[in-house]
Steps between C-alpha positions, in 0.01 A plus 500: 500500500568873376757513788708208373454617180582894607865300579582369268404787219772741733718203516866692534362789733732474724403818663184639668309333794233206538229461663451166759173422261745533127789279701248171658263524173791425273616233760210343497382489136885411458498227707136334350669488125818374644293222638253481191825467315701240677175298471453540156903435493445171695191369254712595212791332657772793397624768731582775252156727535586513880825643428407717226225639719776586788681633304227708303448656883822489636528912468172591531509339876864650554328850395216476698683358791705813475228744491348332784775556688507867430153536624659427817768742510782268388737460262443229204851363597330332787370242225826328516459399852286194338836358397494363867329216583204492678547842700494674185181387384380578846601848504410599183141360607508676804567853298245431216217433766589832678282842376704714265558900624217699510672789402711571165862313539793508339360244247209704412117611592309241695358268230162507712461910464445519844771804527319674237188493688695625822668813338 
């Protein structure tokens, strides 16, 4: 829970790197109160808490999917490439499952430390 919640307290950081572990906790605490909430949106018979809760995260997952993709060396621009269907989604899957750099990038120190403990 403190890694959902880490994202959304830095949620316009743009910059900086995150770890596999920061990106999938989010995703997955994300993912149980979207479905807590379209339940609770389907006894209450409205839709509007759904929305307001996508909305609520809309740039906290844009920021984090960003940073993720920094800890792999590439730009945050690649983001956009969800705008296509299906291949989109599968690519930017296929780079958030991949290990970030080791070393320092151009995005920043290894969110891990494990450069530290190296030099």
């Amino acid at each position: 829970m403190e890694w959902y919640i880490s994202v959304l307290k830095s949620y316009v950081v743009f910059n900086g790197r995150a770890r596999r572990k920061e990106y999938w906790m989010f995703v997955l605490f994300n993912l149980i109160f979207s479905v807590v909430i379209a339940v609770l949106d389907g006894v209450l018979g409205t839709s509007f808490l759904s929305l307001i809760y996508a909305l609520a995260v809309l740039i906290p997952s844009v920021a984090v999917s960003i940073r993720r993709l920094h800890d792999t060396g590439r730009s945050g621009w690649w983001v956009l490439i969800s705008l296509l269907p299906l291949i989109g989604a599968i690519v930017l899957l296929i780079f958030a499952v991949q290990e970030g750099d080791q070393d320092s990038n151009d995005y920043g120190p290894n969110p891990k430390g494990v450069d530290q403990a190296l030099a």
